[in-house]
C-alpha positions in Angstrom: 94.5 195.5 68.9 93.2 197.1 65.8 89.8 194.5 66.4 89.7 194.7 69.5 89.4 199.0 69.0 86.9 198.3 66.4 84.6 196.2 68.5 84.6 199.4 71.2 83.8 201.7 68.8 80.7 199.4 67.6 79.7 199.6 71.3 79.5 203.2 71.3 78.6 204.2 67.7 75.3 201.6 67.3 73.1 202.7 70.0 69.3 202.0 70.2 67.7 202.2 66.8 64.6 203.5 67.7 65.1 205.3 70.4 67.1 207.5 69.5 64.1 209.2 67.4 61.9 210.2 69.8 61.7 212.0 73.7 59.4 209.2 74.9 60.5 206.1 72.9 57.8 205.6 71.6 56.2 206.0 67.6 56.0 209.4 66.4 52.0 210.7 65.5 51.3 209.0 62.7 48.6 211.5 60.7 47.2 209.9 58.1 49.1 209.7 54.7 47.1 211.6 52.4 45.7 215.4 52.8 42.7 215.0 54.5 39.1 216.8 54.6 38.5 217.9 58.3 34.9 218.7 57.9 34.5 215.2 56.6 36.2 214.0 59.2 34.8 215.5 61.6 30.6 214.9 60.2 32.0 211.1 60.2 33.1 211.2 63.5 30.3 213.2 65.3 27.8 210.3 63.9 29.8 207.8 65.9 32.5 206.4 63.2 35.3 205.0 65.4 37.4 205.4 62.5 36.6 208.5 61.2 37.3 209.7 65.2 40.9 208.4 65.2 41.9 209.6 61.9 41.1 212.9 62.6 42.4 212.8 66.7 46.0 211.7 64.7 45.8 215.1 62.1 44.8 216.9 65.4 47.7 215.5 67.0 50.1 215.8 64.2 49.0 219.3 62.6 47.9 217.7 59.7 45.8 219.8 57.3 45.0 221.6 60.5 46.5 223.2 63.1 48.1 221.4 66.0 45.4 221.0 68.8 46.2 218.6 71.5 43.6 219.2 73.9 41.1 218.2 70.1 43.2 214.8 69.5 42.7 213.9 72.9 38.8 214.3 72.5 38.7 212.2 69.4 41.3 209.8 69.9 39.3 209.0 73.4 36.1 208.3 71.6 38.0 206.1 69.4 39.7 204.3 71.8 36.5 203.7 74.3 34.8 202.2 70.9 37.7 199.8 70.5 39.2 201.5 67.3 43.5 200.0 67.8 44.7 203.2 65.9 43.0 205.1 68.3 43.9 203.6 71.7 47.6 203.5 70.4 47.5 206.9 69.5 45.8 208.1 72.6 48.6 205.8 74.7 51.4 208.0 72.8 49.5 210.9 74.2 50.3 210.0 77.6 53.5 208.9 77.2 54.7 211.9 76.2 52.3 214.4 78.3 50.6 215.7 75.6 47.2 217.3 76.1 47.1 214.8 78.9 49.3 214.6 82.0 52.3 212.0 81.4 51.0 208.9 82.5 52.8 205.7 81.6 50.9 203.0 83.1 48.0 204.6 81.5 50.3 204.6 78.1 51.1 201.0 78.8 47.0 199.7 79.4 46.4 201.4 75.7 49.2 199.9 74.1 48.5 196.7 75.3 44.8 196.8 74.3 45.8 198.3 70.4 48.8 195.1 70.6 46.7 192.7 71.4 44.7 193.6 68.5 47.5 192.9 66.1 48.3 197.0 65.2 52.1 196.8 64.4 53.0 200.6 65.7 51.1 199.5 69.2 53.5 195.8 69.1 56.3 198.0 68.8 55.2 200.7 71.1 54.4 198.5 73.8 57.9 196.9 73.2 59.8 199.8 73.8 57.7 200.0 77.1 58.9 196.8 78.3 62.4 196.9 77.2 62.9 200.6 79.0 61.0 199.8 82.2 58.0 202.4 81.3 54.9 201.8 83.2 56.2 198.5 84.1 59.1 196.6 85.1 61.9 196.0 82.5 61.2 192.9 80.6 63.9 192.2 78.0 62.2 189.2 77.3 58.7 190.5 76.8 60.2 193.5 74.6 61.6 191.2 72.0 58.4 189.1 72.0 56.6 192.5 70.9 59.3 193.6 68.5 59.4 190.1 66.6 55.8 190.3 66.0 55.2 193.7 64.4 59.1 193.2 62.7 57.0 190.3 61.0 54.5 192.5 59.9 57.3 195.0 58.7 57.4 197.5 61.2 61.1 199.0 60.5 61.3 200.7 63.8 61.0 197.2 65.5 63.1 196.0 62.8 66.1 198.2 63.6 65.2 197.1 67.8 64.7 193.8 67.3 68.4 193.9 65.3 69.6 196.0 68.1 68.4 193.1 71.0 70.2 190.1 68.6 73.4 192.1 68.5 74.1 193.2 72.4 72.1 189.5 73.4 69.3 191.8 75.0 66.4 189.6 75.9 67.6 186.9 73.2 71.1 185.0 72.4 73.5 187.5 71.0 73.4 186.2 66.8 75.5 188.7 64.8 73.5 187.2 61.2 70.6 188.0 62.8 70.9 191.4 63.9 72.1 192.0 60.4 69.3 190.8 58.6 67.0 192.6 60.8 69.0 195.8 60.4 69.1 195.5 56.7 65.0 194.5 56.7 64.6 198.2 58.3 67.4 199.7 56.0 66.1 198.7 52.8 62.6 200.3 53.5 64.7 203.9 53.8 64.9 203.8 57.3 67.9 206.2 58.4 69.0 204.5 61.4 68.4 200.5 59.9 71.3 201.8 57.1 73.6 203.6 59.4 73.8 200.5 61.1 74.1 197.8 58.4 76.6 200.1 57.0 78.4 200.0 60.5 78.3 196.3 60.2 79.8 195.7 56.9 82.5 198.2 58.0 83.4 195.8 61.2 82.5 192.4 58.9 80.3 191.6 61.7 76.8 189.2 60.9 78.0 189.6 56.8 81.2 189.6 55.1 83.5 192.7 55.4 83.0 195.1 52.5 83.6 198.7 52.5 82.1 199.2 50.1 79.5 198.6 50.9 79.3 200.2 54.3 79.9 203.4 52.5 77.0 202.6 50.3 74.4 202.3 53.1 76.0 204.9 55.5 76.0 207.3 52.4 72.2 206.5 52.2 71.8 207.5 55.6 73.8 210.1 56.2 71.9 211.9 53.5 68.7 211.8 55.3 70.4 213.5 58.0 71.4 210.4 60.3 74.6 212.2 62.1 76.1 208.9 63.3 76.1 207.5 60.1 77.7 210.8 59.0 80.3 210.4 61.4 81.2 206.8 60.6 81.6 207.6 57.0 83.9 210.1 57.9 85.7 207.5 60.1 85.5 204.8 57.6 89.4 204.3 56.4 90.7 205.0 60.7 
């Protein structure tokens, strides 16, 4: 009885990795890493440097040394993504799926995503993932999701690390393997990622994909819960029920 509670709470407390993090599903602007220079930017992009156009459409769109100006990433991210640039058409495709200084379009999201995928850009593999695994712009494709999520996981994207762990362990798309969705979890967890611990940590709890060890459980959900994960927060607390 006491397993069989266990393996109802894993049910509710694990839910989608990823998706949990955003309104849309999809990546988070990514503005580039370091402060940047604006007018540089900007002189680079006005001469017709793809690049230069979607680095400074993402600071636009993220408020990166700059204010936040949708309606400005949009312009930059398009010119970008009409010259090709991957960063820019996957950035632009986050635009419309989450209606920002464009109205919410998924298909449209979907056709950019697709286009930045196909040329190998792990956030647009994922992003286009998510896409087919919640039915936006297209039908649900469990299938097709997990194809998108293996290949940027490969190329270390943890946020399709933490959903490609999540399709292994409910058999979404792909035979249910408990080792898998473990090692996947732990790929995300042991770049920092929040939700990758919380749920590694869940799994050592339950001694489900690796050996029981409370240990460490309370290790990785302690890891989490101190960048601000709540479920992981409310598993350790639950940890000795």
């Amino acid at each position: 009885m006491k397993k069989l509670l266990a393996l109802c709470l894993l049910s509710a407390l694990l839910a989608t990795p990823a998706l949990a993090k955003g309104t849309t599903a999809v990546t988070a602007a990514k503005a580039p890493a370091k402060v940047v220079d604006i007018k540089a930017l900007t002189a680079k992009a006005e001469k017709g440097d793809a690049k230069a156009a979607a680095d400074l459409g993402i600071a636009y769109y993220a408020g990166q040394s700059t204010d936040k100006d949708y309606d400005a990433a949009v312009k930059w991210l398009k010119i970008a993504a009409d010259k090709g640039n991957a960063k820019g058409q996957n950035q632009l495709g986050l635009a419309y799926a989450q209606g920002n200084g464009v109205d919410h379009d998924d298909k449209k999201a979907l056709d950019l995503f697709v286009k930045a995928a196909n040329q190998k850009l792990p956030d647009a593999e994922y992003d286009l993932g998510v896409m087919y695994e919640q039915g936006l712009g297209t039908d649900k494709n469990y299938a097709e999701a997990v194809k998108w999520f293996q290949k940027a996981a490969d190329k270390g994207n943890p946020s399709a690390q933490n959903e490609l762990g999540f399709s292994y362990e409910h058999g979404q798309g792909i035979a249910q393997d408990w080792k898998l969705a473990a090692k996947w979890y732990r790929k995300a967890a042991e770049q920092g990622d929040d939700v990758g611990q919380s749920n590694l940590g869940w799994l050592y709890h339950l001694g489900l994909g690796v050996d029981k060890d409370d240990k460490l459980a309370e290790d990785w959900l302690k890891k989490s819960a101190a960048q601000g994960n709540e479920k992981a927060q409310y598993n350790l607390d639950h940890l000795q029920d």
